[in-house]
Backbone as numpy.savetxt, mean C-alpha at the origin, in Angstrom:
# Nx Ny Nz CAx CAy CAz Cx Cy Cz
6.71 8.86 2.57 5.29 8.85 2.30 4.50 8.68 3.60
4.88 7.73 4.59 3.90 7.49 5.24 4.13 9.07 6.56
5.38 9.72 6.47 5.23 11.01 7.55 4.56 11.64 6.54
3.89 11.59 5.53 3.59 13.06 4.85 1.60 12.45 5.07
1.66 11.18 5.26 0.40 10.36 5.65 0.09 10.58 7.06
0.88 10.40 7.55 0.71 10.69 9.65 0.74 12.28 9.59
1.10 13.46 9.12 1.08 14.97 9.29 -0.06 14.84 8.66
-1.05 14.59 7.28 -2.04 14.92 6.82 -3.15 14.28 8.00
-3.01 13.43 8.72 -3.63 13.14 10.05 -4.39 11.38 8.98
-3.57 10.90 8.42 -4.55 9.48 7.70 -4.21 8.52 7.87
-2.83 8.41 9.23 -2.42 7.36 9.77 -1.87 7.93 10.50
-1.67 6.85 12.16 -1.11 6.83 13.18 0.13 5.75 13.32
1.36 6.37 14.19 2.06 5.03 14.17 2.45 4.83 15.34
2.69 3.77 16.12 3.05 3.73 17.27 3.84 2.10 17.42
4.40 2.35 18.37 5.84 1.46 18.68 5.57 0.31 18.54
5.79 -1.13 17.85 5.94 -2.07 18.03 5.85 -3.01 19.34
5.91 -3.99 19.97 5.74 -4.48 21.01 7.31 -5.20 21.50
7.89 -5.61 19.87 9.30 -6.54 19.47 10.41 -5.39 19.73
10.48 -4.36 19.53 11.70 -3.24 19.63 11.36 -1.83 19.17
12.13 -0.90 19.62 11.96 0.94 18.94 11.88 0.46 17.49
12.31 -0.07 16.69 12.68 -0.11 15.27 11.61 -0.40 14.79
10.43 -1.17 14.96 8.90 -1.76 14.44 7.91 -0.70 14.77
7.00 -0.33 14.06 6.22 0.73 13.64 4.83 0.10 13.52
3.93 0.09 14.05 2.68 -0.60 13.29 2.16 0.78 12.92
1.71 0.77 11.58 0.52 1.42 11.23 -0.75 1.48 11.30
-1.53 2.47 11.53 -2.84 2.53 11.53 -3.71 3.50 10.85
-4.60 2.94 9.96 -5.38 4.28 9.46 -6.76 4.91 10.90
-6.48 6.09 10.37 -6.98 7.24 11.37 -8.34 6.79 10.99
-9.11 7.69 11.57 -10.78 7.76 11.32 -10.80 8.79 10.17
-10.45 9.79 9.83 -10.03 10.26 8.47 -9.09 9.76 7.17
-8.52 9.11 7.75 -7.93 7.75 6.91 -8.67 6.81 6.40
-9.66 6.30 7.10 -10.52 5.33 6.95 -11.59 5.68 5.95
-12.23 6.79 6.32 -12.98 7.99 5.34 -12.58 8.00 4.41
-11.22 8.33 4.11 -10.62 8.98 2.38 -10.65 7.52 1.81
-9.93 6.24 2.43 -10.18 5.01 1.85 -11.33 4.71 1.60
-12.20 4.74 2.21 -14.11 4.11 1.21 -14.23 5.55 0.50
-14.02 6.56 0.41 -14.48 7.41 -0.16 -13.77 7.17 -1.84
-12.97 6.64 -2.20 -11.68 6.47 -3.01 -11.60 4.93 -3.48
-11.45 4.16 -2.95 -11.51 2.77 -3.01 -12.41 2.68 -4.36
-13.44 3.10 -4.64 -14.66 2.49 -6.04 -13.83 3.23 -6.61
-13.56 4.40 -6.89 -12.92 5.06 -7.95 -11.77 4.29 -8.29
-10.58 3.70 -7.77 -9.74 3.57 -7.93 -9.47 1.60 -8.44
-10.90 1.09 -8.01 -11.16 -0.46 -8.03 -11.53 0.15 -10.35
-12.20 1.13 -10.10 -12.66 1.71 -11.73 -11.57 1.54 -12.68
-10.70 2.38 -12.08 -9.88 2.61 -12.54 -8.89 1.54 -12.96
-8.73 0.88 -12.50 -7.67 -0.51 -12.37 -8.47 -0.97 -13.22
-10.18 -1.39 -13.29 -10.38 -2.21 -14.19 -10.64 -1.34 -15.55
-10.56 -0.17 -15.71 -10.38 0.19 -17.23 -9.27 -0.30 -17.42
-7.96 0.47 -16.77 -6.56 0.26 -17.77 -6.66 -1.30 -17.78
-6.80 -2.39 -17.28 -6.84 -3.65 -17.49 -7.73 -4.34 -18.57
-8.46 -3.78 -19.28 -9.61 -4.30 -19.70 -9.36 -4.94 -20.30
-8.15 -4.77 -21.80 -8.07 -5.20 -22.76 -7.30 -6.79 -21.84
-7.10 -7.23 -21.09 -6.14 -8.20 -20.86 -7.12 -9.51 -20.32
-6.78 -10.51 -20.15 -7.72 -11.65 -20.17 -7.47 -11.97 -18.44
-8.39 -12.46 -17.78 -8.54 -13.16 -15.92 -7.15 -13.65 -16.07
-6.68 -14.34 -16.83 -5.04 -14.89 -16.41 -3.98 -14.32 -16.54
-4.34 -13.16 -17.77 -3.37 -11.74 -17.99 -3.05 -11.03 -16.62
-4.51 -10.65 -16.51 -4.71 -9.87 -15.21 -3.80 -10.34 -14.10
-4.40 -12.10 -13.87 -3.35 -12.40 -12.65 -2.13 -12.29 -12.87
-1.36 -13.01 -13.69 -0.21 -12.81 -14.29 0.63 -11.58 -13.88
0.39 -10.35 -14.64 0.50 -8.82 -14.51 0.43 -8.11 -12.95
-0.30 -9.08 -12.18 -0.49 -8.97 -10.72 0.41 -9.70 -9.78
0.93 -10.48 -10.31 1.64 -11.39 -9.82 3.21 -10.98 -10.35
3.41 -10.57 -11.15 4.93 -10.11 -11.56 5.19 -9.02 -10.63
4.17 -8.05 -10.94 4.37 -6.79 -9.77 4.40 -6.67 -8.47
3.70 -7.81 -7.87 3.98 -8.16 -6.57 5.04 -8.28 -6.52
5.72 -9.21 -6.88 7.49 -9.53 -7.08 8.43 -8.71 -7.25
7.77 -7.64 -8.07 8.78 -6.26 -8.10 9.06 -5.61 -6.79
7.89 -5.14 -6.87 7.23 -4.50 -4.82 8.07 -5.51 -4.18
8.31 -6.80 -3.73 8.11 -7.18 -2.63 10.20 -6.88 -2.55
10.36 -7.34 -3.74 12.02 -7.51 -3.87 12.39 -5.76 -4.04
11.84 -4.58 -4.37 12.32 -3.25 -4.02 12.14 -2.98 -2.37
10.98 -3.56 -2.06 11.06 -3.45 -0.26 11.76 -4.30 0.42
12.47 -5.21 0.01 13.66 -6.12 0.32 14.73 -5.40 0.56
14.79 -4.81 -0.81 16.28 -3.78 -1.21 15.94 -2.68 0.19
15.10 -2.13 -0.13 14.95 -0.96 1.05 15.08 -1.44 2.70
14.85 -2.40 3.05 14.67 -2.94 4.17 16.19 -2.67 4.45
16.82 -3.03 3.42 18.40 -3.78 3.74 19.03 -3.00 3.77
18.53 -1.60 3.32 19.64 -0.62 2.94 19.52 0.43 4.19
18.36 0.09 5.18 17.78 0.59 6.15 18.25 0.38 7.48
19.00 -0.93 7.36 19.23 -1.90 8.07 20.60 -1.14 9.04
């Protein structure tokens, strides 16, 4: 995802300071653009499909999925490794 993000020109990446292997990302000035341009639509969007669920649902539901994300980019890290 993120080479198909750096060829569409909506992020830059360049070398780490710690080793070749660290990448910092950066959104481009056209990157930056498509994000505020997108961002309200997509803040919309999140709060329709959520509606029916209550402020602690919400967190809740936000908080499990973080956990998913963080432990599949765990897995990936490791398998990278």
């Amino acid at each position: 995802m993120v080479r198909h993000l750096a060829f569409r020109g909506f992020v830059s990446r360049t070398r780490g300071k710690r080793g070749s292997e660290i990448r910092l990302l950066s959104l481009t000035p056209a990157g930056l653009d498509l994000f505020e341009r997108l961002h309200p639509a997509i803040l919309a969007v999140r709060d329709q499909v959520m509606a029916s669920l209550s402020e602690r649902e919400r967190e809740t539901l936000q908080d499990l999925l973080a956990r998913v994300i963080n432990a599949n980019e765990l897995k990936a890290s490791r398998r990278f490794s």
